[in-house]
Structures are given as structure tokens and as C-alpha cells.
C-alpha positions in Angstrom: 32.0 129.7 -130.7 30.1 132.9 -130.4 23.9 137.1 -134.7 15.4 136.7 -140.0 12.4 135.9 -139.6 9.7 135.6 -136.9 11.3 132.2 -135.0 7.2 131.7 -134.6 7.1 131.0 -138.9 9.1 127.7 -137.9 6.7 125.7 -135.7 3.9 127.0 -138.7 5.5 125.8 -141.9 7.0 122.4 -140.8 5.8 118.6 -141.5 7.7 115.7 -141.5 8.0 112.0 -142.7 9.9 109.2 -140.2 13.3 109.2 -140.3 14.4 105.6 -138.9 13.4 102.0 -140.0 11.5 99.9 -137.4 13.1 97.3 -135.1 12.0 94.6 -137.6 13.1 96.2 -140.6 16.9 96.3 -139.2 19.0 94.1 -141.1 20.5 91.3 -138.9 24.2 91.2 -140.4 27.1 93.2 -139.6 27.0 95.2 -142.9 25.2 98.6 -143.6 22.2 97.7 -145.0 20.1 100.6 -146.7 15.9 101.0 -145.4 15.3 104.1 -147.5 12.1 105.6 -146.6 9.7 106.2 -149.6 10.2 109.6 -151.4 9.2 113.2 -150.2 8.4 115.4 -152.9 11.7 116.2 -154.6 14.2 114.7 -151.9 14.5 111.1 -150.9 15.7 110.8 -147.1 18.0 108.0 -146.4 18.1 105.7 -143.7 20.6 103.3 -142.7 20.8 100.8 -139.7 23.8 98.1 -139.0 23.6 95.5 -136.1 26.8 95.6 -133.8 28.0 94.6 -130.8 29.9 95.9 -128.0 30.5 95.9 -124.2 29.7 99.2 -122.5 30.0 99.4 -118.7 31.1 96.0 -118.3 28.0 94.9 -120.0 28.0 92.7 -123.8 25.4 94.1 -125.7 23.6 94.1 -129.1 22.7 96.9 -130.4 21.5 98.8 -133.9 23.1 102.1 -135.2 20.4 103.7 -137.2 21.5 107.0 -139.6 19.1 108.6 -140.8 17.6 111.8 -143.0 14.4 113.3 -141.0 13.0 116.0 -144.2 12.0 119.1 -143.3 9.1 120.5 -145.8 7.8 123.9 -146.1 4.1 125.4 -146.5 4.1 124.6 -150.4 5.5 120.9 -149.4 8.7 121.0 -150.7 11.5 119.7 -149.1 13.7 122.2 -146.9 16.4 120.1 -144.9 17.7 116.9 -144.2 18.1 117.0 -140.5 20.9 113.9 -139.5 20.3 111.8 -136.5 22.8 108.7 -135.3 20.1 106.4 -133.1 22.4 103.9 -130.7 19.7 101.3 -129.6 20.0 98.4 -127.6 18.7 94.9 -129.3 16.2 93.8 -128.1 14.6 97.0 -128.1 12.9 98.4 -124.6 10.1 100.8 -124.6 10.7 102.0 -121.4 14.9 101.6 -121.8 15.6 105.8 -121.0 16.7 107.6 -124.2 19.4 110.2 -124.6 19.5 113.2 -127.2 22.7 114.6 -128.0 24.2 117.2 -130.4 26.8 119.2 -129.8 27.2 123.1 -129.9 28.8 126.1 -132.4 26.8 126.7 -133.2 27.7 125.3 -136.4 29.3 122.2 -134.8 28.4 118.3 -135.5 28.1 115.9 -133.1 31.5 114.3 -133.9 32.6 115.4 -130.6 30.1 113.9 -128.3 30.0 110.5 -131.0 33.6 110.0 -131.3 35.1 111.0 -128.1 32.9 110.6 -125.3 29.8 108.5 -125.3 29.8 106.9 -129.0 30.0 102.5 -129.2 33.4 104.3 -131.0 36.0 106.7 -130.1 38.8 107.9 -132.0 41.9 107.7 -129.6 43.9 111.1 -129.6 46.8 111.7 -127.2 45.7 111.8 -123.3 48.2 114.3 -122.6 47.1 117.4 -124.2 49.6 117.1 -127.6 49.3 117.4 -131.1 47.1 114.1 -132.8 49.3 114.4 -135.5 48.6 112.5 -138.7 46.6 109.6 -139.9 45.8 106.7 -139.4 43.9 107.2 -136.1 43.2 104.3 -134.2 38.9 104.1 -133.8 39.0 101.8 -130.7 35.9 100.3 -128.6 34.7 102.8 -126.3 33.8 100.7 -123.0 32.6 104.8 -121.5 29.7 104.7 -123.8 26.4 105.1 -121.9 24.9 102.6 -123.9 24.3 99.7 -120.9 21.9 102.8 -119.1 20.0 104.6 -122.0 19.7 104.5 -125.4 21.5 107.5 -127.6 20.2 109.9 -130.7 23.1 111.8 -131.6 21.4 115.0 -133.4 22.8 117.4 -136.0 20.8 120.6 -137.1 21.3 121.5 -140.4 24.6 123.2 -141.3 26.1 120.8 -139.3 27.5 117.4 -139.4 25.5 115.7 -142.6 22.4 117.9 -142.2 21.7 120.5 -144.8 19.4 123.3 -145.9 17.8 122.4 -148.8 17.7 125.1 -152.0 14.1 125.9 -151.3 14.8 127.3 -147.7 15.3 130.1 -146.3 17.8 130.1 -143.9 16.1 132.9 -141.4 13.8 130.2 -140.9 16.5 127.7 -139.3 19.7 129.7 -138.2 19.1 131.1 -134.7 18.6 130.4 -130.7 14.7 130.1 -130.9 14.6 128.7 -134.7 16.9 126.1 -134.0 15.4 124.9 -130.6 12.2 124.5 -132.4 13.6 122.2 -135.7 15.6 120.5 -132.6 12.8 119.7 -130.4 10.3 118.7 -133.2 13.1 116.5 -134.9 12.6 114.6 -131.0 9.0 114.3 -131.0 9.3 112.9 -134.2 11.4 110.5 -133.2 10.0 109.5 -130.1 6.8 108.6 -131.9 8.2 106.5 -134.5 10.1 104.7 -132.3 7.3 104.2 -129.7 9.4 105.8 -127.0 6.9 108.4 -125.7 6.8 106.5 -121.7 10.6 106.3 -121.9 12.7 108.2 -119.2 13.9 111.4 -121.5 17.8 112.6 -121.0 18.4 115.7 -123.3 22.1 116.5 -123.8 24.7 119.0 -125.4 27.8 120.4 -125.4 28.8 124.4 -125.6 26.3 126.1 -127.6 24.7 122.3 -127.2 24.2 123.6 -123.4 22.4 126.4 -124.7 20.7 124.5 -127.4 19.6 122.0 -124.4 18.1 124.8 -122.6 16.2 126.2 -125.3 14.9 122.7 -126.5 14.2 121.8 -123.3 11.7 125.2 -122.9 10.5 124.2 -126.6 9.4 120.4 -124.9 7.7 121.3 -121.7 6.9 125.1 -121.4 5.6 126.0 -124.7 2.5 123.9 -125.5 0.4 122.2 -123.9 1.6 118.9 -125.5 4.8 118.5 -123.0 7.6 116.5 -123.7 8.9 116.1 -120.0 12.6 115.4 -119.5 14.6 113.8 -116.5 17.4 114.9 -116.7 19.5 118.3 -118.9 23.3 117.4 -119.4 24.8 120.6 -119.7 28.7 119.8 -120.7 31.2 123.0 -121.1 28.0 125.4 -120.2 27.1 128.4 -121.7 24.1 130.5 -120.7 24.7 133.5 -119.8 26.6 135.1 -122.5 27.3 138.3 -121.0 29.1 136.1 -117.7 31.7 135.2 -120.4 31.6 138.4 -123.0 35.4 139.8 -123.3 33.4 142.9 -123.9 35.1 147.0 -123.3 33.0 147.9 -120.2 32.2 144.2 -119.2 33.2 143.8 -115.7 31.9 140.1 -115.1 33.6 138.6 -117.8 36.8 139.2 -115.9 35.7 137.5 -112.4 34.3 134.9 -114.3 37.8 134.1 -116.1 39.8 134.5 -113.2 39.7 131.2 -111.4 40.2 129.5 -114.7 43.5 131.8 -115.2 44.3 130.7 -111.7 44.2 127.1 -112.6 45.8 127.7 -115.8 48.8 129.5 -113.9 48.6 126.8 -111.2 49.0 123.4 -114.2 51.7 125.6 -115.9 54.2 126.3 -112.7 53.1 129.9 -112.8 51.4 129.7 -108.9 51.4 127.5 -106.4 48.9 125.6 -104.4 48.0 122.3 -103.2 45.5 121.3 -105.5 43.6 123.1 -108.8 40.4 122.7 -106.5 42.0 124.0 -103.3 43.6 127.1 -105.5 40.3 127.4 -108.3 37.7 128.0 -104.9 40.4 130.6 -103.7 40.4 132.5 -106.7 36.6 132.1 -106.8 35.7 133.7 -103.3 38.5 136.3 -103.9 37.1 136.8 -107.7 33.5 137.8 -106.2 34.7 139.2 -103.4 37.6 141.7 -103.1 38.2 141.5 -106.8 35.0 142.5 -107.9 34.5 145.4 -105.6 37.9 146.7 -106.9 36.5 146.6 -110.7 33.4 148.5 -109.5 35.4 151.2 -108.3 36.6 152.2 -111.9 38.9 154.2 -111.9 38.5 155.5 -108.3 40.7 152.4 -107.0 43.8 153.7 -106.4 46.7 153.9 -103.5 47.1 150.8 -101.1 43.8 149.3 -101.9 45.1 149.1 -106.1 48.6 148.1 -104.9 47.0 145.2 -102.6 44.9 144.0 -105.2 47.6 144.3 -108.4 49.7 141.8 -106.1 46.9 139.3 -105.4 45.4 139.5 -108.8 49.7 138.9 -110.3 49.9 135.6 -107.6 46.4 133.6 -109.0 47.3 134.7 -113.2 50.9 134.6 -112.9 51.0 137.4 -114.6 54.0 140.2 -113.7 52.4 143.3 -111.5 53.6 145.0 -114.3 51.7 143.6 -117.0 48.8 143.6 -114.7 49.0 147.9 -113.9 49.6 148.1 -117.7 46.2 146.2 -118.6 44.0 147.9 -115.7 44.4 145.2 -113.5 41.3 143.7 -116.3 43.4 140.4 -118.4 41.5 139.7 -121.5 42.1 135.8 -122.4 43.6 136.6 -125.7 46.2 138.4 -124.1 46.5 135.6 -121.3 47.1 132.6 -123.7 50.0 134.6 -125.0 51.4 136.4 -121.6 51.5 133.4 -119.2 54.3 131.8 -121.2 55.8 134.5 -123.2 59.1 133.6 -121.5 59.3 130.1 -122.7 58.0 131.5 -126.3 54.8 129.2 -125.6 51.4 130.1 -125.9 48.5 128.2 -123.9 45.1 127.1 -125.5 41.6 128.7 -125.3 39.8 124.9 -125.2 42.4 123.3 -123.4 44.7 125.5 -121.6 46.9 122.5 -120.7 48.2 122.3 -124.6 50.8 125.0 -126.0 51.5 125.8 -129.0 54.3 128.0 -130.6 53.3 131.3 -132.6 55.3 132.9 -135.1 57.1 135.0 -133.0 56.9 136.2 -129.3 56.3 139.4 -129.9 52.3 140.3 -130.5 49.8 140.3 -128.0 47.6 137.6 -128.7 48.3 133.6 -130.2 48.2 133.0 -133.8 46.4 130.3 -133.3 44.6 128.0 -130.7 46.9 124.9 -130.0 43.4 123.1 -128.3 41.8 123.0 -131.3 44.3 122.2 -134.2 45.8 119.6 -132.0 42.7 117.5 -131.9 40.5 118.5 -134.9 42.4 116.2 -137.7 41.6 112.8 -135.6 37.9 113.4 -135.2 37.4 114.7 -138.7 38.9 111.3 -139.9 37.3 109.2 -137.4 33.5 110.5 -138.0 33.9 110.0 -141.7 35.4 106.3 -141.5 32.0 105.5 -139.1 29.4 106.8 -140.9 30.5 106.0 -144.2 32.2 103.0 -144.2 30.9 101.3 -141.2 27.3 102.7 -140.8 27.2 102.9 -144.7 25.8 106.2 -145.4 26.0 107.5 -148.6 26.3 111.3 -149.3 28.8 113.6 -151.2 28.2 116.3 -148.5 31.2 117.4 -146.7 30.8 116.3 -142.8 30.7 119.7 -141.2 32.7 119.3 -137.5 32.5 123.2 -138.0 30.4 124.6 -140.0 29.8 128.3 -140.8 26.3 129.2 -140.0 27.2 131.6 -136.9 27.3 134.5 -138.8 24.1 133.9 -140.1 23.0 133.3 -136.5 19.8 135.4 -134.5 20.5 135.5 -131.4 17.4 137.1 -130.3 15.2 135.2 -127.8 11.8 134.5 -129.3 12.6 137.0 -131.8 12.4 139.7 -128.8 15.2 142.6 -129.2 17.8 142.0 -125.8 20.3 144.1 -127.0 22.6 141.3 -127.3 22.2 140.3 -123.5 21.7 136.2 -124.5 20.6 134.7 -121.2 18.9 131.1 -121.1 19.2 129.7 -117.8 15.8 131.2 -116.7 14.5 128.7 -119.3 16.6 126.0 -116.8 14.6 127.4 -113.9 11.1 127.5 -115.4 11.6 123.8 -116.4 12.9 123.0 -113.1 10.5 124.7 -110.8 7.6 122.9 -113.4 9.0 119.5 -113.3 9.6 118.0 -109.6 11.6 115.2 -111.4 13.7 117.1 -113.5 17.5 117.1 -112.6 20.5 118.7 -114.5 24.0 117.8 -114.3 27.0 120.4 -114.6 30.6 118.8 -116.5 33.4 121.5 -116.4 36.9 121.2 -117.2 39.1 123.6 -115.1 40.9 124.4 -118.4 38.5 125.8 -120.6 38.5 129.4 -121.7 35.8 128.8 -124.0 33.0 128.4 -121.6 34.1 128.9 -118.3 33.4 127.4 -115.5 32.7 129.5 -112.8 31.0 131.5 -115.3 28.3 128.7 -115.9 28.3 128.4 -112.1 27.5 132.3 -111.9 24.5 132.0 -113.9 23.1 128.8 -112.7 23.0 130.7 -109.2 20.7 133.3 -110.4 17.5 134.3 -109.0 14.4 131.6 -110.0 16.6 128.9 -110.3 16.5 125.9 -107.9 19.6 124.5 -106.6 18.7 121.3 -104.6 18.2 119.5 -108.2 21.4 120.7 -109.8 24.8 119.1 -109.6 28.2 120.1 -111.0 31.1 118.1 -111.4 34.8 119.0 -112.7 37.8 117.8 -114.5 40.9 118.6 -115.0 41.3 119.1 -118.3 39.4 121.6 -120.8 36.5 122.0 -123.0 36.3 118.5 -124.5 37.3 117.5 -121.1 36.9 113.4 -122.9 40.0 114.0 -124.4 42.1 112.7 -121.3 41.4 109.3 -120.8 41.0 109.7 -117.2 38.4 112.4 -117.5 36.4 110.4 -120.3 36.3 107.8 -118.0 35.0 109.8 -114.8 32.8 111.6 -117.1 31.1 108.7 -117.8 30.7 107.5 -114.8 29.4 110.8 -113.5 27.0 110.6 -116.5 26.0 106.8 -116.0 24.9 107.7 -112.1 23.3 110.6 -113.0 20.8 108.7 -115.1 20.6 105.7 -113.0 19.4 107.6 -110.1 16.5 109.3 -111.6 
């Protein structure tokens, strides 16, 4: 999930037109009806909004879904992108209703994941108990976890990823990277809070993954870089990473393996590997013994030897699972690669990066690390399906772009910070503290799965804790499942809820 131009040339060379039709424009049947925008230069955005209905929170509602093209134009006014946003509104419409902004994280990915399996009006249903979704058809059921009876949602994609492209005439320095992105992001928001008359609305910005970084860096773009603020509520930070180097599986990286090590502990725990009462009970063991005892022993290099190794190769074997063995022949330091194939070599499993609860089965038993991640190809048929069916057939939009639920623009990625040189150290939760310590009504909310390798959680805890950053305003909450802890049914649901209070006690 894991780098140009000045990110500055962004903010200088952008204008653009309204993306979304009026409340009075919205056609009143059931059927996508189209409320194109007037033409742009050389690209015609497209807007589409269908009346629904649903009951979200115990509450019937009417509501519009609006999808729509915002265009992105350059200094010699031709069109650059087509920047995709999926606006969930209840009817009648409510200035002061609060508003939501969502997209999800990659970066590269589409907001498929947030739309169709957490707080969409529709969710694709995928096995609950961490297996395979197999093939189609894939039931898209009423989601009754939608947030829709406490805010109104604008699902976002940046371009490269779900519908939203770079046009021919851009230049791709311009859009792919932290800073370049959180601008596009944050000016796509301002746009659409003016056209929709939203500007007194309580503000809840939103994202998953990188969308947690995104969120951070959009949310510095809104209230600490001009003058003209954009003050949020509340940040949703959902599988958070900020801190890259807390999670970096990097030669010489010492943090990344206390960081991982109460998520192998849980891991061990769900698979029969340890034993405990509880994953929270054993996951705040591992923790205090992570940054404690374990972390002084990694310090110590290559000095830790005698008892004190012996002492802490036996502790470090009963929270992995892992054979003192295997442990003295990796350096008492487990890489996650190396973990998803170890734990359950002897049952010729291997155990997912996303969602350690799935398992898949490699080629053979023999290599070192999983041929693949079990988390991901278990799941990524259903959504792909689903999101298509929606927008197209449902919501009526008309393209013959591929939906990207992963696109490739990563590679392309800066991952410089204002276009500053940090050596690779990516670090945006100061941007988390600025905007708390400058906003006495800002709050952020913490969703981890004990499961997930990808972003970890007592890695986002680690740098959430950091010097300059408030805690009284922050709370975390945790599931037990993985990354796209919405997946288990009983998560989804207390994710919601946890989501639902959160904006309801502003």
C-alpha cells in the first residue's frame, strides 16, 4: 500500500466548474436521470443524481445519490482531470445536516471499500467469517450501518482511482503525491461545499489507509494553510497510517518490529498458537512488554546475549508462536512476510497481511514468505462487482473507464512533504496535532482491527502519542478482525455505531 513538481504549482494552476446538480434539479423517480453540467473546454463533466430510499439507523429516509465529474483545468484552461465524487444526501435537504468526506487510501485505491462495505445506502455481502467470496452473483443488500440518519456522505476519488482520471493534457507530477493530492482533495471539498450551500454544516472528513494519511494532510490543506479555513469536527482515521517509519519492515528499523508485535500476538492468539483470555487482555501484554523489555533488547544490538537473550527469545516465541528456534535464527527481529508463512507452516497454511484471520494455501511449504495474500483475493472479486452494478446500473453513470479498486499510481507517488527532502521519513500526525491544538472543537476517532498487518495498530497508537499532539480529544476503538475490519458483520455493525456516536456528540 506503500515515491515532480513543486506540490505549490497545484493550488496555482487549478479552476473548477460545479460538479453536482442542485436540490431542485434532482429528478424525482427512481431511475438515473442525467443533469450534465454545460461543457468545459474540451471535456464535458457528467453528473448524475437518482432519488432512493432506505432505512439507516432505524430511521426511513429519502435521499439523493448524486455522481458526479468535478473538471480540473490547467493554466492554459484545458481540462486536466475528472475528479469522481458519490454525494449521499438526505431529502429534504438540511444546510446545517453535518457532512461527511470519504475516500479511501493506496494510494491508488477507490472508495469501493468505504461505499460498498461500510457506510454506503449499499453493501455488497461477502462472507463474515474471513473466507474466500468466491464467485458471482454477489448479493448488494440494504445496508441499515450506513451513517446516513446522522450526516450526509461525499464519497471522493482522486484521480487514478475509482472513475477519476488524469486527462491527456496533464502532467501527472502535478497530482500524484502526499502534498499534491491533499491539495486537489481539499479544493475538490471547498468546491463542493459551496455549491451545495453547506459552508455552516458540521464538517466530518474521513479515510481509510493511506485515506488516514490523506485525511491528515487534507485536513492541514483546510485549516492551517490559508487564511480561508475550512474547520472540521471531527478526522476518522480507519486502519491508520502516519508514521511510516513506525511500520517500515526496513534492515536497521527497530520500531517496526515493536510495532508488529502485539498484532503477531493476536494473530498467534486467534490461530491456537498462544494462549490467553482475551485478544485485548493478551494484545496490552504484548504491548507493555513490546516497549518495554523488548525494545531495550533490540537496542542492545548485538550486545544482548547470555540469560538476558535466552529470557527474551522465550518470551518473544510465547506472544508470536513462533519456535525459539526460528526466533535465534531470525535475530529475535520477525519480519511479517516471514510471519504469514511461519505461524502455520505446520498445517501448510499461510495467514493474511489485511486480515490475518483468513489463510490461504501457497504452492508449496517450503519458501519463506506467502505467494500470495489470502485477505485480499478473498474479498476483492465481490466489491469489484458490486461498485460497478451501483454506479452503472443503478446510479446510471456512463463511462468506458475501468473502475480502479486498485489503481497503479504509487509508483508514480512523491512522498515528500511539501516537496521538502525527509529522506523518506513520511510522518503526518504533527499535521493531526497542529489541527488539534488550533481547533478546540476538533475530535478524531481511532478504528483498528487487531488483525491487520497492513497498518498496524499499535503502530498508529505509537505515533498518535508523540510529542505536540493532544490526547484528551482522541479516541481509539478496536475490532476483531483486520484491515477492512466491515468485513465481519459484527464489526461493521459496532463500527458504525462507534462512528454514529462519534458524530452525534460533537
Amino acid at each position: 500500500m506503500k515515491l515532480g513538481l513543486s506540490a505549490a504549482t497545484l493550488a496555482l494552476a487549478m479552476a473548477y466548474l460545479p460538479a453536482h446538480a442542485a436540490a431542485k434539479d434532482a429528478p424525482t423517480s427512481n431511475q438515473a436521470a442525467s443533469t450534465e453540467t454545460k461543457s468545459s473546454g474540451d471535456y464535458q463533466p457528467q453528473v448524475r443524481t437518482t432519488r432512493l430510499s432506505g432505512s439507516f439507523g432505524g430511521q426511513r429516509m429519502q435521499y439523493s445519490a448524486t455522481i458526479g465529474e468535478t473538471v480540473i483545468r490547467g493554466k492554459d484552461d484545458k481540462a486536466e482531470a475528472a475528479v469522481v465524487t458519490t454525494a449521499y444526501i438526505k431529502e429534504p435537504r438540511d444546510p446545517n445536516r453535518p457532512v461527511t468526506f470519504l475516500f479511501n487510501g493506496g494510494p491508488g485505491s477507490g472508495s469501493v471499500w468505504l461505499m460498498m462495505g461500510a457506510f454506503g445506502p449499499k453493501r455488497v455481502a461477502i462472507p463474515s467469517n474471513a473466507t474466500d467470496d468466491g464467485a458471482p452473483p454477489y448479493p448488494i443488500v440494504d445496508n441499515p450501518d450506513s451513517l446516513l440518519d446522522v450526516t450526509d456522505i461525499v464519497f471522493i476519488d482522486p484521480p487514478g482511482t475509482g472513475f477519476s482520471v488524469l486527462l491527456p493534457s496533464a502532467d501527472p507530477a502535478n497530482y500524484y503525491g502526499v502534498t499534491q493530492d491533499a491539495k486537489l482533495v481539499a479544493d475538490v471539498i471547498r468546491r463542493w461545499i459551496n455549491d451545495n450551500g453547506r459552508w455552516n454544516s458540521p464538517k466530518y472528513l474521513g479515510g481509510e489507509s493511506y485515506g488516514t494519511t490523506r485525511s491528515a494532510a487534507v485536513a492541514h490543506q483546510l485549516m492551517n494553510v490559508t487564511y480561508n479555513d475550512v474547520a472540521m469536527n471531527g478526522i476518522i482515521l480507519i486502519s491508520t497510517v502516519l508514521d511510516f517509519a513506525a511500520g517500515a519492515d526496513t534492515a536497521g528499523n527497530e520500531l517496526s518490529y515493536i510495532t508488529n508485535l502485539p498484532s503477531f500476538a493476536a494473530t498467534a492468539l486467534y490461530h491456537g498458537k498462544a494462549k490467553a483470555a482475551s485478544v485485548s487482555a493478551f494484545a496490552e501484554e504484548a504491548r507493555q512488554w513490546a516497549i518495554g523489555p523488548y525494545a531495550h533488547a533490540l537496542l542492545k544490538g548485538q550486545k544482548l546475549q547470555g540469560e538476558e537473550r535466552a529470557k527474551i527469545r522465550q518470551t518473544l516465541s510465547r506472544f508470536t508462536g513462533l519456535s525459539e528456534g526460528y526466533l535465534e535464527h531470525s535475530d529475535l527481529r520477525v519480519e511479517p512476510s516471514r510471519f504469514y508463512k511461519e505461524l502455520l507452516r505446520d498445517r501448510g497454511l499461510t495467514v493474511g497481511r489485511l486480515d490475518s484471520r483468513y489463510t490461504g494455501k501457497d504452492y508449496d511449504s517450503a519458501g519463506e514468505r506467502p505467494d500470495n495474500d489470502p485477505s485480499f483475493y478473498g474479498i476483492d472479486a465481490g466489491y469489484t462487482a458490486a461498485i460497478n452494478a451501483w454506479t452503472r446500473d443503478t446510479l446510471g453513470f456512463k463511462t468506458d473507464r475501468e473502475y480502479q479498486s486498485i489503481g497503479r499510481v504509487g509508483g508514480q507517488w512523491d512522498w515528500r512533504l511539501g516537496g521538502r527532502d525527509t529522506n523518506a521519513y513520511l510522518n503526518v500526525a504533527p499535521y493531526i496535532g497542529q489541527a488539534l491544538r488550533e481547533n478546540s472543537g476538533l475530535k478524531v476517532l481511532v478504528a483498528q482491527g487487531y488483525y491487520d498487518f497492513a497498518t498496524p495498530f499499535f503502530a498508529a497508537e505509537y505515533s498518535l502519542s508523540r510529542t505536540g499532539i493532544p490526547q484528551d480529544r482522541i479516541r481509539y476503538t478496536y475490532y476483531e478482525s483486520g484491515h477492512m475490519m466491515y468485513i465481519r458483520d459484527r464489526d461493521r455493525q459496532q463500527l458504525s455505531a462507534d462512528v454514529r456516536d462519534f458524530i452525534r456528540n460533537r
